[in-house]
N, C-alpha and C positions, 0 to 999 in steps of 0.2 A: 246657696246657688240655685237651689230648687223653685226657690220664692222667688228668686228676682227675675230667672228666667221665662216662668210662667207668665202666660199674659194676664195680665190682673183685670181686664173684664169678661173673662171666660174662669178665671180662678173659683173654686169651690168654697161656699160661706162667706163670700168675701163680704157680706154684712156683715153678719155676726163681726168676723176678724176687724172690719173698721170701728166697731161698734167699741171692739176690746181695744183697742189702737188709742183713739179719741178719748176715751178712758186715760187711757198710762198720760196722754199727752194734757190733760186737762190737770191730771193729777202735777207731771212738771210743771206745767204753769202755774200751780199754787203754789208750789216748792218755792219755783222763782220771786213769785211775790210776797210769799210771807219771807224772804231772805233781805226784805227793803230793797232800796238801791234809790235812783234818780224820779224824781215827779211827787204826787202827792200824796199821802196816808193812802192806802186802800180804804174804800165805805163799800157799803151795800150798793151800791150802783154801779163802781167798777169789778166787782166781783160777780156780779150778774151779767154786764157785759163779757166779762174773761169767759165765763163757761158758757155761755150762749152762742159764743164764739167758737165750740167747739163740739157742739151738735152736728153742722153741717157735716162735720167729719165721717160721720156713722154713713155718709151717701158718697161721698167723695170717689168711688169706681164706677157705681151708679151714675151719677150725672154729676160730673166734676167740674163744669163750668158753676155752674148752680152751686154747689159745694162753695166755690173759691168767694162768688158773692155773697153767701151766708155769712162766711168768718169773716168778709171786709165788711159786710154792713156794722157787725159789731166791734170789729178792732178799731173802725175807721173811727167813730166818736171816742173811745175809749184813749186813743192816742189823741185827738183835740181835744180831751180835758187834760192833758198830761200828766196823764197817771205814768205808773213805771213804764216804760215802751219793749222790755225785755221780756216780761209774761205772754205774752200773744205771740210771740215770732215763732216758737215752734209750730202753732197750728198754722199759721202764713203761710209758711214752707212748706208744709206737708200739702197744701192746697195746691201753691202753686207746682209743686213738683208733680202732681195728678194731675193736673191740667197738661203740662208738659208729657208725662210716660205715658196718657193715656190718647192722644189728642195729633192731627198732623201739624206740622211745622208749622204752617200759617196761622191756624188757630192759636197755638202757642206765641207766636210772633205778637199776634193784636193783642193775646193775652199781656203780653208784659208791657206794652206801650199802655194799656188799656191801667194798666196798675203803674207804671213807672210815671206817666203824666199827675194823675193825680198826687202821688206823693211826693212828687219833685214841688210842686205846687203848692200843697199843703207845710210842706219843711221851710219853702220861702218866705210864705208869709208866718206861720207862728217864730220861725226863726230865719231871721236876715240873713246873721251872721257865721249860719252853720252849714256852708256851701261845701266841706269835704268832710262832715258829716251824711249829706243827703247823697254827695258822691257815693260813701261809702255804702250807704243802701241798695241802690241803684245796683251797685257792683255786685253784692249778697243776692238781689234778685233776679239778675239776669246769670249769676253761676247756675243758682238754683233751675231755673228753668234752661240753660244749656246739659244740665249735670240730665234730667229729665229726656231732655229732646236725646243725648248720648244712651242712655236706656233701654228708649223705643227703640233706635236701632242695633243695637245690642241684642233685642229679645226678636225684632225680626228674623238677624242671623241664624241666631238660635234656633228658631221656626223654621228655617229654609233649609238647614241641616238633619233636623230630624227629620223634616218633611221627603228631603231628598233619601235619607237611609229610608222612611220607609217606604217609598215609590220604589227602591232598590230591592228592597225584602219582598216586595208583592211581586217584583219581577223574578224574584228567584224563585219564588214560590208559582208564578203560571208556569215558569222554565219544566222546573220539576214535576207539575200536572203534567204539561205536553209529554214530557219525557216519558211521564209512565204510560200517559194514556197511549203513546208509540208502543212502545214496548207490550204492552197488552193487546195490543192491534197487532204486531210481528210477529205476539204467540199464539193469537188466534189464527192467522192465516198459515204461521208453517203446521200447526196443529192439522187445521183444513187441510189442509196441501198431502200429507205424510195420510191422517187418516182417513179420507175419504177419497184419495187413490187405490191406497192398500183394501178398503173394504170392500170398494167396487170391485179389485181385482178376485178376492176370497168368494166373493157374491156369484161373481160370475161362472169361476174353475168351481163353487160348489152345485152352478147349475148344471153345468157341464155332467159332474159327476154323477149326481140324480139322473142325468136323461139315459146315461148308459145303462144304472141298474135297471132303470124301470123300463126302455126300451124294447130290450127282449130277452125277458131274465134267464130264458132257457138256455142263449146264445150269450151268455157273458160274455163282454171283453175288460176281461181281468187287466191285462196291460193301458188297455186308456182309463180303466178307476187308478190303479194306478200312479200313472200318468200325472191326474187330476189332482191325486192326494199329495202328492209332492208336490207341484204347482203351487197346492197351498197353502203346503209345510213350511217351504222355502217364500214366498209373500208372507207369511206371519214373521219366518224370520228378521225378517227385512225390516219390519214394519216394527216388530220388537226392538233390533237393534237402532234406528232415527227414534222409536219414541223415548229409549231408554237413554240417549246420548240429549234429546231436548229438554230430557228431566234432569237431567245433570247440570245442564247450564238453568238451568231454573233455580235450582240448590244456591248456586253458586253465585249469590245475586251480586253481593258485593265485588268479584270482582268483573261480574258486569258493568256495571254501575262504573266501574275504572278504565272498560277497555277503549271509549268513542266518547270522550269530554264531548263533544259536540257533531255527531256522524251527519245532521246538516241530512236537507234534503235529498241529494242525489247520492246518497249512499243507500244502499239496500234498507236502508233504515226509514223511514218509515218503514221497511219489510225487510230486508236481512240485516240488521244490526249490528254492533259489537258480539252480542250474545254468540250469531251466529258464526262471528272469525272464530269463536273459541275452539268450535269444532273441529273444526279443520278448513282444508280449501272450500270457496264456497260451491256447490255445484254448479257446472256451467254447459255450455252445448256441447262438451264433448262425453257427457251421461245420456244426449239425446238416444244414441244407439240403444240404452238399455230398455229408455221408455219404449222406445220401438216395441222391441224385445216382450215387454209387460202386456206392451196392447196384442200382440198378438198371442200370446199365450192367452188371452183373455175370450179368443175368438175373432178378432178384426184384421183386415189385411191393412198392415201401414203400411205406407211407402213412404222414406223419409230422405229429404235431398236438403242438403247444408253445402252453401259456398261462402260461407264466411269465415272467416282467419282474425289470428289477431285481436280477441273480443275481450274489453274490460270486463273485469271478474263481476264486478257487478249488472252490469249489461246481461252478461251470460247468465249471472243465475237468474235475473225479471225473465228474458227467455227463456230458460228452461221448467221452472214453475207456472208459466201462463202454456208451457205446450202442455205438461204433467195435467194442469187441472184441465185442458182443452182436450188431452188424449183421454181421463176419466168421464168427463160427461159424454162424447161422444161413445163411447163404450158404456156408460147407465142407461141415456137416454138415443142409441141409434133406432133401439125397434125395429133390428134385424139381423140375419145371420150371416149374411154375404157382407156385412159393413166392412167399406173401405173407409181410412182414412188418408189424408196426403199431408205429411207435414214439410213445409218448406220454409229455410231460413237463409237470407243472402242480405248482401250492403250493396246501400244504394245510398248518395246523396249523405254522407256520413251518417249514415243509421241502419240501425240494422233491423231488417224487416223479417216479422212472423206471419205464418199463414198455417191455419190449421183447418181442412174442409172436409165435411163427411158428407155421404151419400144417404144417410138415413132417415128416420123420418121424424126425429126428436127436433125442440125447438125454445126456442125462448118460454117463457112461461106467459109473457104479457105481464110478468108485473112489474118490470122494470131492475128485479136484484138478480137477475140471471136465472140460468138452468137450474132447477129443485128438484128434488127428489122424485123419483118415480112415481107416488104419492100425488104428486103438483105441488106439491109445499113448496113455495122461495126460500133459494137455497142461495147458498154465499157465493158460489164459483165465479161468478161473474164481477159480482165488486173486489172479491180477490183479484181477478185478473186487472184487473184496471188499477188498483192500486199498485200493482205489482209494476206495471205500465207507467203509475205514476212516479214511485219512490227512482228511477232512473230519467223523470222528466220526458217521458213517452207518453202514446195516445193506445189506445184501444179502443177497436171495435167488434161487436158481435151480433149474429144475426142470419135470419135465413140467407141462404145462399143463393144465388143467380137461377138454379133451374132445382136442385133441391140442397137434402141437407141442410147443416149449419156449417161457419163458416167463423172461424175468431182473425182476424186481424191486427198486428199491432207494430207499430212505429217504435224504436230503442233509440236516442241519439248514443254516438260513442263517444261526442264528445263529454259528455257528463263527471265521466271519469276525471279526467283534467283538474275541474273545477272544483269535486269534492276534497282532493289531494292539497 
């Protein structure tokens, strides 16, 4: 089934293989005529035609029209002397059938008129009287070459099946690239999100703590170091317990891998995925109060006003991690001690709008990937936040503000929800 379904002019060795073919079939054709039968003594002449007759073979996937006239140039005399007419028919057939399995239907067509004329012609005249004898030919050679043409399309099916599994197999395999390469983009950004909130916040209550000792070491104020060190006992906890709960689902790959057969674009996925149902609920604006809570303990006055109700879970957490990462940069990068921030979240137009603005004097980097490190390094906060933006099919924007500060803005539809369900 292997051999007949391969295409024989892409098949491997297929010389040599005709070459061993034209062989066995040359070899029958002795068999046949040293076994006598009808016509005249075999001599040196028809026995030189017989095998000369079956050279062409050795090319017959190669160029099988050429083939088919090689064996008729020598069968054809070989049968006008009336030698035995049984010896040559295998190589005939094997010709005409490569013409046929290898060739389109038209070609095959003219092929066999091209061969049935003549020997309708040739049978008439050497013999008058043998009109369902030359039928019977006629019949033998248009099987052969239907048996041919049935083949071809046989082995195109064949071709259109694998073809299609494997156009299937290569799509299951980009499925599975996307998929992970999501998943490594969802663990790089709650990674982002979780630790470089928390670091900013330890960074900060440890400057804090530093300014007290060294301020005026004579006049300690024991209660604000204090104060400080718990601030940042209780953020490491924090930050301990989200990185040790994100490691867990990392562990547990497979049945990640089981939880979101297809979490589709407007689920948190691109950005909160299956991974992160496992946790638990996902965070959503009503954790905004704690961020509050963080920014100020950090040193910043927030002011934070929510009139939104009712917010898909996925909605709520793209909100609450584009405020998270919008309440850290403005807290690394305010470049001051009075910084205020305002966070404001309400519906409008079934969406739900974010606004994050600080009075400081921190700013885009100019390079285009958002706020970076103190340093100036391009840092990721920014295309986090826009993907974050995007995985609920929202916009974001960010950028100096109106008269100072920075200023993140960004668009949530609710309807999204809907659609991913």
């Amino acid at each position: 089934m292997s051999a007949i379904n391969r295409d024989p002019l892409t098949a491997p060795h297929r010389t040599r293989n005709d070459a061993v073919l034209a062989l066995c079939v040359a070899v029958l054709a002795v068999a046949i005529a040293r076994t006598g039968g009808e016509g005249i003594r075999p001599d040196l002449l028809s026995w030189t035609l017989l095998l000369a007759g079956h050279v062409p073979l050795v090319w017959r996937r190669r160029r099988p029209v050429v083939a088919l006239l090689g064996v008729v140039a020598c069968v054809a005399p070989y049968q006008a002397l009336d030698y035995n007419p049984a010896p040559p028919i295998p190589a005939t057939v094997l010709a005409l059938y490569t013409v046929a399995a290898t060739g389109a239907v038209r070609r095959t067509l003219l092929t066999g008129v091209a061969v049935l004329g003549p020997t309708a012609i040739g049978n008439g005249l050497t013999n008058p009287k043998g009109a369902l004898e030359s039928l019977e030919i006629s019949g033998w050679i248009i099987a052969v070459l239907f048996i041919g043409i049935d083949v071809r399309y046989y082995r195109r099916y064949v071709a259109s099946i694998v073809e299609r599994a494997e156009r299937a197999e290569h799509t299951r395999e980009e499925e599975a690239r996307r998929r992970v390469a999501e998943e490594r983009l969802r663990m790089a950004r709650d990674l982002h999100d979780l630790l470089a909130h928390s670091i900013t916040l330890i960074g900060v209550q440890t400057s804090v703590a530093a300014h007290v000792l060294t301020a005026d070491p004579e006049r300690l104020d024991r209660k604000a170091v204090a104060q400080a060190l718990d601030d940042i006992a209780g953020t490491c906890r924090i930050a301990r317990g989200e990185l040790r709960t994100t490691l867990e689902v990392l562990r547990a790959h497979d049945t990640v891998v089981g939880v979101g057969a297809d979490p589709g674009p407007g689920s948190v996925s691109g950005s909160v995925s299956g991974a992160e149902e496992m946790r638990g609920p996902l965070p959503g604006i009503d954790g905004l109060a704690d961020l509050a809570e963080t920014g100020r303990v950090a040193g910043a006055k927030v002011e934070l006003s929510v009139r939104a109700g009712d917010i898909p879970p996925s909605v709520g957490a793209a909100a609450y991690r584009i405020v998270q990462e919008a309440l850290t940069n403005a807290v690394r990068h305010g470049g001051r001690e009075d910084l205020t921030v305002r966070v404001g979240l309400w519906t409008a137009d079934g969406a739900l709008r974010v606004s994050v603005r600080d009075d400081g004097t921190g700013g885009d980097d100019g390079s285009g990937g958002g706020v970076g490190p103190s340093d100036g390094t391009p840092g990721f906060g920014l295309i986090g936040m826009r993907e974050r933006a995007r995985s609920v099919g929202g916009t974001l924007d960010a950028g100096p503000g109106p008269a100072e500060g920075f200023e993140v803005t960004a668009t949530l539809p609710l309807s999204r929800e809907d659609e991913v369900r």
